[in-house]
Phi, psi and omega in degrees: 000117103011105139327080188259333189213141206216122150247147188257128162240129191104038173276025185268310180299133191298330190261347189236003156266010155263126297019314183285330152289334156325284185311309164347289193288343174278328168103028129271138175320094200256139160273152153240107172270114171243188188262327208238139214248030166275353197252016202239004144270349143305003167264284157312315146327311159285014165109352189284170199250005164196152167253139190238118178253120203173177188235122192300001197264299190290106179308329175277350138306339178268302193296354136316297195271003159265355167299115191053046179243151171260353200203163167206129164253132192232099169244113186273168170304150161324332170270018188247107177335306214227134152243166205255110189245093180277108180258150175243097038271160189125248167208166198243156189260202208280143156306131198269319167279179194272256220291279181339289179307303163325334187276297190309345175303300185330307224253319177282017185305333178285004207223145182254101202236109140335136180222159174219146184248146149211201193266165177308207193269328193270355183216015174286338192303326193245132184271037153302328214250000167290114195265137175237132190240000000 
């Protein structure tokens, strides 16, 4: 399968806005979903090619910003144990966050999805310590 569109969500946020610029620089395509929609030319600087604006609690905002996305990365703060690396198609295992992991579960139910989990930012220095579920 062919990437074609990668949404970040939290692309606002210092760890998955280094993402948003990874991908970038890589030539894929980024939606950046941030809450506050004063942050979405800081977004656009960093390279995505859109911003989807919305609160990550409502499903019916993560199923907007998952519209015609191939992948999706969900890097939470360092003080949330797992983040979410969702390729959309497959099937999806137990949500590594509460609430959140819960919308985006919600909101890709129309989309048949796979997920890999690994750690934040904060247990990341050695790459031993990336968990895969």
């Amino acid at each position: 399968m062919t990437i074609r569109t990668v949404l970040v969500v939290g692309a606002a946020g210092n760890a998955a806005g280094h993402v948003v610029t990874s991908l970038a620089e890589k030539e894929v395509r980024v939606r950046g979903f941030i809450r506050d929609a004063e942050k979405r030319q800081q977004v656009l600087r960093r390279g995505a090619s859109e911003v989807a604006v919305g609160d990550l609690n409502r499903v019916e905002d993560v199923k907007a910003a998952l519209s015609d996305v191939d992948a999706v990365f969900y890097v939470p703060p360092a003080f949330i144990r797992y983040a979410l690396v969702l390729h959309v198609p497959d099937r999806w295992p137990e949500p590594a966050t509460r609430k959140a992991a819960r919308a985006l579960h919600a909101a890709a139910n129309d989309y048949q999805s796979s997920a890999v989990t690994m750690r934040t930012s904060r247990s990341t220095a050695s790459p031993n310590t990336a968990q895969a579920r």
